[in-house]
N, C-alpha and C positions, 0 to 999 in steps of 0.2 A: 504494500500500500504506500505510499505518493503522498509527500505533504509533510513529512515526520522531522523537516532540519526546518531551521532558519536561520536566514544572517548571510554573508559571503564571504566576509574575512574575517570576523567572530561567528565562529557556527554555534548553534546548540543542536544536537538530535538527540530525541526522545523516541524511550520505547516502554512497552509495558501495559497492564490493564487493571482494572478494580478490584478484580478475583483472581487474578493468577500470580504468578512464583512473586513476580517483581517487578519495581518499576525504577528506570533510571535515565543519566540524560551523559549524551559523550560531548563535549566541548574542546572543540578546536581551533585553533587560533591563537589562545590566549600567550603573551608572550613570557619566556622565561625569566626567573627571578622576581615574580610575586611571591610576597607571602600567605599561603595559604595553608591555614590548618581545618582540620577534621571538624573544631566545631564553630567555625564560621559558616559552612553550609548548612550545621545544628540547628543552627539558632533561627536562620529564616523557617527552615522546616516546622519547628517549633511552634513557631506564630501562623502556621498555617493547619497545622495539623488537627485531626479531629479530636474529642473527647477532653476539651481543656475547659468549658462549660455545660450549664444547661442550657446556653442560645444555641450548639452547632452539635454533628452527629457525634452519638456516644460510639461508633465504633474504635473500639479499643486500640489503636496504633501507637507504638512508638516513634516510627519513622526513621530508625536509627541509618547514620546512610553508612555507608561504604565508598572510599576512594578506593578504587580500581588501578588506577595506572596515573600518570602526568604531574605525581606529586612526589618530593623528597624532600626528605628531612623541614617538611610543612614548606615547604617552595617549590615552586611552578619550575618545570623542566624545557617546557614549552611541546611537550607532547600532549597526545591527547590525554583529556583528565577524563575518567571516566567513572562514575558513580552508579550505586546502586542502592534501591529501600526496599526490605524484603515483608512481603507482605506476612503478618500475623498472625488477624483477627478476619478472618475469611467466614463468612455464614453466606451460604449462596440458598440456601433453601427458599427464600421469601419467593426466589424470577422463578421456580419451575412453573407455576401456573401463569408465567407471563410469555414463555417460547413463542407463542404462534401470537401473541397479544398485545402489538406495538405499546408502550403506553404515549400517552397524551404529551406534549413539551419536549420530549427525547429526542434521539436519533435512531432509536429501536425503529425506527420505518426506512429513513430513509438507508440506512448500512445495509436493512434486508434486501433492499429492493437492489441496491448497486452492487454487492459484492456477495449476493446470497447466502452466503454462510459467515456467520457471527458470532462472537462470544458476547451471549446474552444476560452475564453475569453482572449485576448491579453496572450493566451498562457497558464492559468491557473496555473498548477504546476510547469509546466518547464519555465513560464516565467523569465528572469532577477531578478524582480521582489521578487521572492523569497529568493535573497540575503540580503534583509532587515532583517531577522531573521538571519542569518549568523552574521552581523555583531552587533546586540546585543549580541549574546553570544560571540563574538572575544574580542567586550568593557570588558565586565567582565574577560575573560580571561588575558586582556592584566591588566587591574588594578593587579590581582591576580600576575603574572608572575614580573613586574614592584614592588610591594610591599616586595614580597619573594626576588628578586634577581636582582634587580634595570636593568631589561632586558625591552630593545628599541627596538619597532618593526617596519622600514620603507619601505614603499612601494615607486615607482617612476617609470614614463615611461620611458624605455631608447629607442623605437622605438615607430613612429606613421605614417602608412601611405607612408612608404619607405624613410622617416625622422630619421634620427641615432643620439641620441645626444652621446656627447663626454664619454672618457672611465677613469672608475674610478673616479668619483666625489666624496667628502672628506666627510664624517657623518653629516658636519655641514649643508654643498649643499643639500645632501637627504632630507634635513628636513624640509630645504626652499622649497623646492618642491611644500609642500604642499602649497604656496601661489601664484599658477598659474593655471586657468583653465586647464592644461590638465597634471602636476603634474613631469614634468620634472624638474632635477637639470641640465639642461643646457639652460639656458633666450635664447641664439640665436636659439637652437633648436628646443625649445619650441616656438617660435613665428611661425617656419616654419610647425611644429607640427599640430600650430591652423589653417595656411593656408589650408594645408590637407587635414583635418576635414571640413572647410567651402567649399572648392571646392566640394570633395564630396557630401557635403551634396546639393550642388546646382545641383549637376546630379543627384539627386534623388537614390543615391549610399550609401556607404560604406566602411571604411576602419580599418582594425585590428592593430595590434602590438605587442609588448614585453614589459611584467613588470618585475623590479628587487625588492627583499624584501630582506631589508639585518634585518637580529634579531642580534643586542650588547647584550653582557654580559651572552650568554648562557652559562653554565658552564661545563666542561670537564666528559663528561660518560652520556649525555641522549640519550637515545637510548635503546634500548633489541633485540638485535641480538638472532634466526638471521628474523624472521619474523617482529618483532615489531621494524625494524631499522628505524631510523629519518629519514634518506631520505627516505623510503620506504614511512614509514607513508602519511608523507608532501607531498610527490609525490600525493597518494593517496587523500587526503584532498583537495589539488587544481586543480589535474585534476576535482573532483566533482562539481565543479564551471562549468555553464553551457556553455561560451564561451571557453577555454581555451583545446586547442589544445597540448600542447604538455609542459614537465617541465627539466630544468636541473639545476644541482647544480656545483657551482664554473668554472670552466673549461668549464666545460659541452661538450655540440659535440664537442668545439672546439679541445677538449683532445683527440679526435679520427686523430686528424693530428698532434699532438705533439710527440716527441721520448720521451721516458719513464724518460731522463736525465734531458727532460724537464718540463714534467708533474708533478714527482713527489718533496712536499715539503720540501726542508731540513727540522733537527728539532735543536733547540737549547733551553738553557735555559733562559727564560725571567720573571724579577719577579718572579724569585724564582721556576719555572713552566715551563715545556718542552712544548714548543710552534713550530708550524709550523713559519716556517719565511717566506712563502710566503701562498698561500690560493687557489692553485689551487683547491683544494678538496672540498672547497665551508664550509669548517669547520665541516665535516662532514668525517670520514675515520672506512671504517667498519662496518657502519650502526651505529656509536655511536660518539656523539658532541668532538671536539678536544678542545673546549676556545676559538679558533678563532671565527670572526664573521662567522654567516651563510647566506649564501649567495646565493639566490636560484632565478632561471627566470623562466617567463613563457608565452607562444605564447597564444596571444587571437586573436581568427577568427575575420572578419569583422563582425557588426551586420548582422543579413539575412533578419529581413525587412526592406526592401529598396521600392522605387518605381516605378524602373528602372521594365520593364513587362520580367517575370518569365515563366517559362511552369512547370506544375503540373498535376493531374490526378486528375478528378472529381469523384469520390469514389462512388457516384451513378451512374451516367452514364455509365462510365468507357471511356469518353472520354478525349482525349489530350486537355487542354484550357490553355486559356494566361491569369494572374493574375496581378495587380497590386495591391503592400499591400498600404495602407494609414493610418493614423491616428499617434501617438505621440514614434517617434522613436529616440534612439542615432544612431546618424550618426558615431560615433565611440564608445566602450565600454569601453577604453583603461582606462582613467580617471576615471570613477566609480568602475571601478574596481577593481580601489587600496586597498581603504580602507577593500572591500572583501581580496582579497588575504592575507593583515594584519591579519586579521582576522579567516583565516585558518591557518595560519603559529602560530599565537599566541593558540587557542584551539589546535592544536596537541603540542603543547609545553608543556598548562597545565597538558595534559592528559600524556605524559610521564614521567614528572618532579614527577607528584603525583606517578605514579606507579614504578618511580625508586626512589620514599622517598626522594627526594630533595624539596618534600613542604608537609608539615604534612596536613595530608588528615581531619584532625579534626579541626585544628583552626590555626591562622595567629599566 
């Protein structure tokens, strides 16, 4: 199957499924002489991983990963790094009665239809699931991107559930974030956030949101107009994530209601450096980084197993039937997410920085 790297001169390729041995990601490119130890990939995994609340799924994962190859004595060799998370907590019982029974929100339909034979196991390839390899090559990207160019990558939920927290929170707020189940830098918001999530999840429901990722310290010209533009990329790279509905940068839709007077950013010189003085643009103008922060959202569907009863198409029979899914779901993905989205935004970063020679593709 077709589709499993991305990047050109920072690659990531991911392999692995929900229910099976393992899941991991081989990156190549990265140049020699980073330093990389075992639990810097930890730690993203960590914040991503299931069963650290009661807002996201209880299945029991450690996620303990394994470096495979491209690492010595915790530094980059410049071969390939290649990792692995071995699955522990496997309960597949819940999909036998779903084989022949697309569900609803999935890709149980359309994987059947194009490649007919599929592992049906809490989703196989297309499950969630799959982002656990995402985010060991995002770890390394972001060490990489951080060591060359002292560049911050923060994710945060600014909606959960028809829950909005407040606008514009300061670098410091984003960061704090990460010390709340559902990864808001707004405490009042976030509490209402988690009500959301638990009402939901008591209907046997569902609810989505908007993550913001803001990257510090990108530096002025990455991008390769006009195909290989930053936003373009990035767009690309986190629509790929299997939740996420839809992406904009700075402004975004809302600059389709603004007069052009207002949309667009003065410029001045700051530090020595022609900087935008405002950031509608999301730090991005032209398909190429301005110095400002970038600044990028993005809409994630509600989870679609739910337990709420469904209608589907029994694919043998070909009759109409009613479905209820069970077994170990988030009841929102908003939160797990984060650290994915980090994670793409940092791998399209490394992979442009190297190809516009802002990080020597041979050694640190």
């Amino acid at each position: 199957m077709a589709g499993n790297m991305i990047g050109r001169a920072f690659t990531v390729s991911t392999f692995g499924e929900s229910h099976g041995v393992a899941l991991g990601a081989t990156v190549d490119g990265c140049p020699a002489g980073l330093e990389l130890a075992r639990e810097d990939i930890q730690d993203e995994l960590d914040r991503r991983r299931p069963g650290t609340s009661d807002l996201v799924s209880q299945r029991a994962e450690k996620d303990r990963v394994e470096i495979l190859s491209g690492v010595f004595d915790d530094m980059t060799t410049g071969t390939p790094i290649h990792m692995a998370v071995y699955n522990t907590d496997v309960d597949s019982s819940s999909y036998a009665s779903l084989v022949d029974r697309p569900r609803p929100g999935h890709a149980d339909l359309t994987y059947r239809m194009k490649f007919g034979h599929r592992d049906y196991r809490g989703g196989g390839r297309a499950s969630g699931r799959e982002t656990v390899s995402r985010v060991m090559g995002g770890a390394v990207a972001k060490k990489l991107l951080s060591a060359t160019h002292d560049i911050t990558i923060i994710g945060h939920a600014i909606e959960i559930g028809g829950v909005v927290a407040s606008e514009d929170p300061d670098f410091d707020s984003l960061v704090g974030s990460r010390d709340n189940p559902v990864r808001c830098a707004d405490p009042e918001a976030a509490e209402r956030m988690e009500e959301a999530i638990r009402s939901a999840s008591e209907e046997g429901d569902s609810v989505g949101g908007i993550v913001g990722i803001v990257a510090r310290n990108v530096p002025l010209g990455v991008g390769e107009p006009v195909f290989g533009k930053l936003d373009a990329e990035l767009a690309k790279s986190l629509v790929s994530i299997g939740s996420v509905k839809g992406v904009e940068f700075g402004a975004g839709f809302r600059s389709a209601r603004m007069a052009g007077s207002k949309s667009n950013d003065a410029i001045a010189e700051i530090d020595g450096k022609p900087r935008l003085i405002t950031n509608n643009a999301g730090g991005v103008l032209g398909g190429i980084s301005t110095g400002n922060d970038l600044v990028v959202r993005i809409a994630v569907k509600p989870t679609p197993s739910i337990s709420v009863a469904q209608r589907t198409l029994d694919m043998v029979t070909k009759q109409d039937v009613e479905i209820k899914i069970s077994g170990r779901h988030d009841p929102c993905i908003v939160p797990r997410i984060v650290p994915v989205a980090e994670s793409m935004v940092a791998i399209t970063l490394a992979d442009l920085m190297i190809r516009g020679g802002f990080i020597d593709p041979s050694r640190i």
